[in-house]
N, C-alpha and C positions, 0 to 999 in steps of 0.2 A: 285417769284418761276419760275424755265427757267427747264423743265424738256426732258428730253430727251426718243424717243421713245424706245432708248435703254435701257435707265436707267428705263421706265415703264415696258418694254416687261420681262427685269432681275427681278423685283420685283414680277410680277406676275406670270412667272414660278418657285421662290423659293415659292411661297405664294400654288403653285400645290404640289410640291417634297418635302416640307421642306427637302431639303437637299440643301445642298452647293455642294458637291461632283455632284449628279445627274446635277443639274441647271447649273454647272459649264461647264462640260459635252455637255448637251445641247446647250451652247451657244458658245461652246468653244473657251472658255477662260480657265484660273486658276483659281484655288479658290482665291489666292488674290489678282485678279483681280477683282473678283464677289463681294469681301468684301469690296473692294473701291467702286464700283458702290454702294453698298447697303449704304455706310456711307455718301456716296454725297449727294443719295437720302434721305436719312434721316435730313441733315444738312438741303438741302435745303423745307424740307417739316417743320421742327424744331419739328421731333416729331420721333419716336420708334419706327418702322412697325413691329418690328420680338423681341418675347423673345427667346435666347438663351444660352445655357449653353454646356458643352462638352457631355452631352448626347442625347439633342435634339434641335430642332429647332421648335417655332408657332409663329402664327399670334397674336401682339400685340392686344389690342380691337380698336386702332386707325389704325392697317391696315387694321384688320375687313371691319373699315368703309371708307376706297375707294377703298380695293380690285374689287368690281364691277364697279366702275370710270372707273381706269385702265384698268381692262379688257377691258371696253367698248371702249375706246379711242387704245389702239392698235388694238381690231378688227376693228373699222373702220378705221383705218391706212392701215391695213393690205387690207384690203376690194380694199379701194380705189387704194393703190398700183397696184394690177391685176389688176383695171377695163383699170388703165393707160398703165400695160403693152400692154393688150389686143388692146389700142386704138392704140400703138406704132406701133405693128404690123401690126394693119390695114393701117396704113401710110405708112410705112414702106415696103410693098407688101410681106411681112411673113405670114406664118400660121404656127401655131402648133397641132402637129396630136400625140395622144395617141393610141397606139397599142399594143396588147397582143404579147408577145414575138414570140409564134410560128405565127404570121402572119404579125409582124414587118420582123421578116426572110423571108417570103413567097410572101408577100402583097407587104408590103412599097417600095422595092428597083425597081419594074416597074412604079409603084405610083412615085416616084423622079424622073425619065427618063423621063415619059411621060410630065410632069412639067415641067420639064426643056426645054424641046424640045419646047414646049407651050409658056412658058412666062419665058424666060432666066435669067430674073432678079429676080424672086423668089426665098425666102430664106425657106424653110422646115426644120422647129425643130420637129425631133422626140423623143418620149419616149416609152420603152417597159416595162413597168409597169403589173403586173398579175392586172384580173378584176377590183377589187373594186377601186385599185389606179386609173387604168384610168380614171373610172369613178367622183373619187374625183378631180380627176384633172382638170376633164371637168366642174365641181360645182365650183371650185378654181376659174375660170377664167384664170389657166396655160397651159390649150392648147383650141384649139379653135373645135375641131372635137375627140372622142375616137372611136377606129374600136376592136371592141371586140363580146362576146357572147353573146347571148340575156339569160337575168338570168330570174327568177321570182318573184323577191323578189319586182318589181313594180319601178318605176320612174318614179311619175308624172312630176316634175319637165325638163322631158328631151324629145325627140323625139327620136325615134327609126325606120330608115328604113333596111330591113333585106334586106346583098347584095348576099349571098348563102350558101348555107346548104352543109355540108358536113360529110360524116362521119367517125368515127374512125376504122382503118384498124391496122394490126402488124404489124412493122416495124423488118427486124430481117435478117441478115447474109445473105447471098447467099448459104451458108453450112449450116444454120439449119433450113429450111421450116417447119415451125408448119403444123402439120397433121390438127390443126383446122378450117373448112368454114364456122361454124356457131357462132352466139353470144350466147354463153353457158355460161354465169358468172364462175358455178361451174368449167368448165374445162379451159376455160382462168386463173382461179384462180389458177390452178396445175402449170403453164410457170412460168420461171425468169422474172413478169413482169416489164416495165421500166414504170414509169409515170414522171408528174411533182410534186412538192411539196402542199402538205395541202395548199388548202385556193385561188388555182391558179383556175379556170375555168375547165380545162381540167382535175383536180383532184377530184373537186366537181360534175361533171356532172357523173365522172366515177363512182365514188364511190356511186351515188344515186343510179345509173342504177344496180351496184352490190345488193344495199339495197333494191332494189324491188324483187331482185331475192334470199334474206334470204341468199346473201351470202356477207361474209366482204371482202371489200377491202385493200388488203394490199399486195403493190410490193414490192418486192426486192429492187429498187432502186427510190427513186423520186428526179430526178435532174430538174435544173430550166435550163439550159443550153443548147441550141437542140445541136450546135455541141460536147458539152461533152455526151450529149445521144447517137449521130450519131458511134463517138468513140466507148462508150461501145456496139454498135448493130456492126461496125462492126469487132472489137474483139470479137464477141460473148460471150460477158457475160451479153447477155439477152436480152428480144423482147420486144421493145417500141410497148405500145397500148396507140395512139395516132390520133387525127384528120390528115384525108389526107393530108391536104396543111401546114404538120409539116415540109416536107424534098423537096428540090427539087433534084430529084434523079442524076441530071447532075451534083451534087455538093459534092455527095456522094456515092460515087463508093463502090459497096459491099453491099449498101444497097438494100434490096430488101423488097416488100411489099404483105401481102397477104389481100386481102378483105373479111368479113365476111356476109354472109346470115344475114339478120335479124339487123344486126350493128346499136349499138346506132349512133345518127346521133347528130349536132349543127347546128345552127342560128347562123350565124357570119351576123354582120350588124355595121351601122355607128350609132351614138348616136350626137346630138347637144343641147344645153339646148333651150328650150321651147322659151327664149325671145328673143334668139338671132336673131339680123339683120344681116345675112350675107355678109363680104364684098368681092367683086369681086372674090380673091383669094380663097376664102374660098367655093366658089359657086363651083369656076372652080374644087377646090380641090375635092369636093363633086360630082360634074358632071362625074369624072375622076374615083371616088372610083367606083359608080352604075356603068360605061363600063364595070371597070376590076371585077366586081361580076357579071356581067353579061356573059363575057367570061371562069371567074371562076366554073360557073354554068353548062353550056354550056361542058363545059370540065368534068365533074366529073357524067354526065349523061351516061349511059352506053349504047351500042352502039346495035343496034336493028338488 
């Protein structure tokens, strides 16, 4: 029997979806493509993993019994694959950095400068992924560092050091200055407000901060997009309420911001998993984030 991790990985995602259509999808391929794989794999097992008929698709009783096999041997395939990527990069003088969209825009592009000027030969793989992806990513072994919010939903498995707090101000036209300076849920909640979409950081954090105050959250607009936000603020058709270091205003002309008394505020910080041995690049990458949070800090303090 000479099985392929491909031909595993096909068997145990139709063995998730029973569907052809879904799994096919998933792996994309054709459906009869995914029918050949499954017939290989059967021939070469000499046995019947899947009963099917034109109305349904299940698990035979004998792929019952290596369904868990399989699994087991593609996740540790899979496992092993990251560990090597991760080791690649360590050779390799790469590092990979997850960052929340609005601080990939803000953050990362002095973060690549300063790197570069440093150590010429570094390669930086970025991704801007909302919260949780980062975070899975940083579990994956697909990036080696994520710069995102501090949540509370707990991560023992990770380290977390906070690199500065900021808080959410209105972004909004040069022509329409909201009359509001303080954090009022109820009358923030009267604006065209812009947010990001369900499930992003800066939507979850807003939408508690509304729920402590018995009032629901719900904008007008939740784009995942800062320049398609920037756009709509300055068309005026509506005031993004967003964390400060969403725009940099030299890049956005028209934009204007107003700050609120009282404003909910975030913990933006760096996250690494707990076992990790950092290497060279990865220190420096880290050394590099704590300055620029530290001058990001520094800057968002108001002036006495």
């Amino acid at each position: 029997m000479n099985l392929t991790t491909r031909q595993l990985r096909a068997f145990v995602l139709l063995a998730q979806t029973l569907s052809f259509h879904k799994t096919a999808e998933m792996l994309h391929v054709t459906q009869p493509t995914l029918s050949k794989l499954l017939k290989e794999i059967e021939e070469s097992m000499g046995t019947t993993l899947f009963e099917r008929s034109t109305r349904m698709v299940r698990l035979s009783r004998e792929g019952q019994d290596i369904l868990e096999i399989a699994r087991g041997i593609t996740a540790h395939y899979d496992q092993g694959m990251l560990e090597l990527a991760q080791r690649l990069r360590d050779r390799n003088n790469r590092v990979a950095v997850a960052a929340l969209p609005t601080l990939a825009a803000s953050l990362l592009p002095q973060l690549l400068k300063n790197l570069a000027q440093a150590n010429p030969n570094a390669r930086i793989d970025v991704h801007d992924p909302i919260a949780s992806e980062a975070l899975q990513l940083l579990r994956d072994r697909r990036v080696d560092i994520a710069v995102t919010a501090m949540g509370d939903d707990g991560s023992p498995d990770l380290l977390y050091q906070e690199l500065f707090t900021e808080p959410f101000v209105l972004f909004h036209s040069r022509q329409a200055k909201p009359a509001i300076t303080r954090w009022i849920p109820a009358e923030l909640a009267r604006l065209p407000l812009i947010s990001m979409p369900p499930g992003t950081s800066v939507h979850v954090l807003t939408e508690r901060a509304f729920r402590r105050e018995s009032q629901p959250f719900h904008p007008t607009y939740a784009l995942r997009d800062l320049n398609t936000i920037a756009r709509f603020v300055q068309a005026n058709c509506g005031i993004a309420l967003l964390p400060e270091s969403s725009f940099d205003h030299t890049a956005h002309r028209g934009v204007a911001k107003t700050r609120l008394q009282g404003a909910l505020s975030r913990s933006v910080g760096m996250f690494i998993r707990r076992e990790c041995r950092p290497s060279p690049l990865v220190r420096q990458t880290l050394d590099e984030l704590r300055r620029l949070g530290e001058a990001r800090q520094c800057e968002g303090k108001p002036a006495r």
